[in-house]
C-alpha positions in Angstrom: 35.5 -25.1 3.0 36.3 -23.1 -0.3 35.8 -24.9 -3.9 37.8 -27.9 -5.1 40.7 -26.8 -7.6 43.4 -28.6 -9.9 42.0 -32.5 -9.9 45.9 -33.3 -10.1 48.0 -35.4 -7.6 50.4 -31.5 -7.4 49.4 -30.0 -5.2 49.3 -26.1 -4.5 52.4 -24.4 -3.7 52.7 -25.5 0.3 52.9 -21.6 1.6 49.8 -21.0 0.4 48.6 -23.8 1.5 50.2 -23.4 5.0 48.6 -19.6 4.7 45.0 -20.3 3.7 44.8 -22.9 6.2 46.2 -21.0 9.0 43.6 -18.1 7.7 40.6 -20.9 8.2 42.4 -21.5 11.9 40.3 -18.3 12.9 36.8 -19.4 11.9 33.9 -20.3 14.5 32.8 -22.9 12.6 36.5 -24.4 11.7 36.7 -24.2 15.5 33.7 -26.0 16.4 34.1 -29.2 14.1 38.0 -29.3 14.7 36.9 -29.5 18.6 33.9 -32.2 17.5 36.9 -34.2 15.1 39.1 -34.0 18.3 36.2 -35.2 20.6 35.8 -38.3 17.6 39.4 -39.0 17.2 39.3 -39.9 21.0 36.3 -41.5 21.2 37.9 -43.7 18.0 40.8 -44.5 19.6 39.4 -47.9 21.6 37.5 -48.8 18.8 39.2 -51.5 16.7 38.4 -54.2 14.5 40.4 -56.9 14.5 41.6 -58.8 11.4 43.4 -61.4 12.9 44.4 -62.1 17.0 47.6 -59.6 16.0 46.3 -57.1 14.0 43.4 -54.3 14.6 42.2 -51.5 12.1 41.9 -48.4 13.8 39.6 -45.9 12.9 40.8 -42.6 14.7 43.1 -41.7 11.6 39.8 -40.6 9.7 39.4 -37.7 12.0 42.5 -36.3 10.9 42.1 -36.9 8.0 38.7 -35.1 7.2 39.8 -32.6 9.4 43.1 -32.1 6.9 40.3 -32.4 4.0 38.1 -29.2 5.0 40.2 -27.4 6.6 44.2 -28.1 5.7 47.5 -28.5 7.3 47.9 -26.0 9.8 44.1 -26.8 11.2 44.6 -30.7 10.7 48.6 -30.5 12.3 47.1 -28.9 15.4 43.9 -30.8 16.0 46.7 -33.9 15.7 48.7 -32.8 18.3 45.7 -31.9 20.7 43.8 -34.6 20.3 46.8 -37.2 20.8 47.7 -34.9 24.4 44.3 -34.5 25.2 44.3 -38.9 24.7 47.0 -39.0 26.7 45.4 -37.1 29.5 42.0 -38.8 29.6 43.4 -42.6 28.7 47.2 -42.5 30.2 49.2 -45.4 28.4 52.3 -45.2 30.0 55.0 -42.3 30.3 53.9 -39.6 28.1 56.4 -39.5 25.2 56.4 -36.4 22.9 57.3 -38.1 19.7 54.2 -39.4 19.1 52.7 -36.0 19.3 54.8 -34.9 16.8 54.0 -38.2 14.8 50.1 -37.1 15.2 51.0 -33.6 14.0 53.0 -34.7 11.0 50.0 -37.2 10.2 47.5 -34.3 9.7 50.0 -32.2 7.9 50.3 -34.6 5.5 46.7 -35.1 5.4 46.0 -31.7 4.5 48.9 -31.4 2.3 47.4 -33.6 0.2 43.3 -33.4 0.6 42.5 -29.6 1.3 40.9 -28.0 -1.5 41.1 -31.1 -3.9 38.8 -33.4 -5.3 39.1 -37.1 -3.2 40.6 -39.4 -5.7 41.7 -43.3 -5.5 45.2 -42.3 -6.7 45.6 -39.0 -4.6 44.2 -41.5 -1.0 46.8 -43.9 -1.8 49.6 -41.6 -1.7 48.3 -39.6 1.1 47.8 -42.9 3.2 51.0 -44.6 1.7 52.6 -41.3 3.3 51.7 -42.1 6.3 51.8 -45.8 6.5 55.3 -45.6 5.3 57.4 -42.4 6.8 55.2 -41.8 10.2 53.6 -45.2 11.4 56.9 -47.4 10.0 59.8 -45.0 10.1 59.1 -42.4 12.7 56.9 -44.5 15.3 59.9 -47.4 15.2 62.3 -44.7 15.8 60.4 -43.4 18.6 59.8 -47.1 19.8 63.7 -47.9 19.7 63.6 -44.6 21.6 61.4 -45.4 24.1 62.1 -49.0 25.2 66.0 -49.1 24.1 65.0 -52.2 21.0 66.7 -52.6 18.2 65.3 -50.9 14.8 66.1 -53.8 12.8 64.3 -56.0 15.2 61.2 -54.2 15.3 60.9 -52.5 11.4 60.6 -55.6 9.7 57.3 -56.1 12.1 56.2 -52.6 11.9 56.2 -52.8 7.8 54.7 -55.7 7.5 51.4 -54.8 9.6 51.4 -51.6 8.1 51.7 -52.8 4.4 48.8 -55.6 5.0 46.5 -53.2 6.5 47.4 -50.0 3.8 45.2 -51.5 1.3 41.5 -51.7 4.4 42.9 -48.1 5.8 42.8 -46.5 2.0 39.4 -48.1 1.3 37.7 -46.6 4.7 39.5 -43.1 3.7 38.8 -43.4 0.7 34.8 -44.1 1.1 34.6 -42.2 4.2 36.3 -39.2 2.6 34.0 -39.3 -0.9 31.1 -39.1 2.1 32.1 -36.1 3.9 32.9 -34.2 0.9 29.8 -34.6 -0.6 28.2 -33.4 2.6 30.2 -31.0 3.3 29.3 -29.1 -0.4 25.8 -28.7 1.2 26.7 -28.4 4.5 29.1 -25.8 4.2 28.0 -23.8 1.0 28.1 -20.0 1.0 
């Protein structure tokens, strides 16, 4: 992981971005921890906590995310996508449906967009989580939903933003605390 730069919420021009983080794609040791984030990510997905009967905090969004903190976009987009088919093929839920994939791949994008190379920050979690609270887990997952089982969007959105906005505030907390952890360890971890 290179240096933290620029403690603001701008973040750096998004073809560089795209460009260093593809460059860290070719690493051993990005390699190895992507594969061990992947390995956690499904391991995290039957974990829950639930707040009430209807409502569960998930904790497999984390390994995206710290993967989009060391190692950016490109590396946190495709450990998304693998580790939701790899889900898939180990725990089969149903019909496969490609949206999600997509949704996963999004997710880290947007992680890394918004944690490689920075300092974690309450202001710069909230967005990043907001992010994907509001335009992947509400807007894209209804849309794939309505998709999938034929409901209406009105019908299910009003659901869908409600659960998401009541457990925003517990998801940017455990990012938030979680993500203050591994960067500190990663400073001595991965110094050069």
């Amino acid at each position: 992981m290179s240096k933290l730069t620029n403690n603001s919420l701008n973040p750096p021009r998004f073809a560089t971005l795209l460009r260093e983080s593809a460059a860290e794609q070719k690493k051993p040791q990005t390699i190895v921890v992507t594969a061990m984030m992947i390995a956690m990510n499904i391991a995290l997905a039957s974990v829950h906590v639930y707040l009430t009967p209807q409502m569960r905090v998930g904790f497999g969004f984390l390994t995206n995310a710290i993967t989009g903190m060391l190692y950016g976009p490109v590396v946190a987009a495709t450990a998304g996508a693998v580790g939701d088919v790899l889900s898939y093929l180990i725990r089969p839920d149903g019909a496969y449906f490609p949206g999600f994939t997509i949704t996963a791949a999004l997710g880290g994008l947007i992680y890394g967009f918004f944690l490689y190379r920075r300092p974690i920050s309450l202001p710069r979690t909230i967005v990043a989580k907001a992010s994907i609270s509001l335009l992947l887990n509400v807007l894209l997952n209804t849309f794939w939903m309505v998709i999938l089982y034929g409901k209406s969007f009105t019908a299910l959105f009003p659901v869908r933003l409600t659960k998401n906005l009541m457990l925003l505030p517990v998801e940017i907390a455990l990012l938030y605390i979680v993500g203050k952890a591994v960067q500190k360890i990663s400073r001595r971890v991965f110094a050069a």
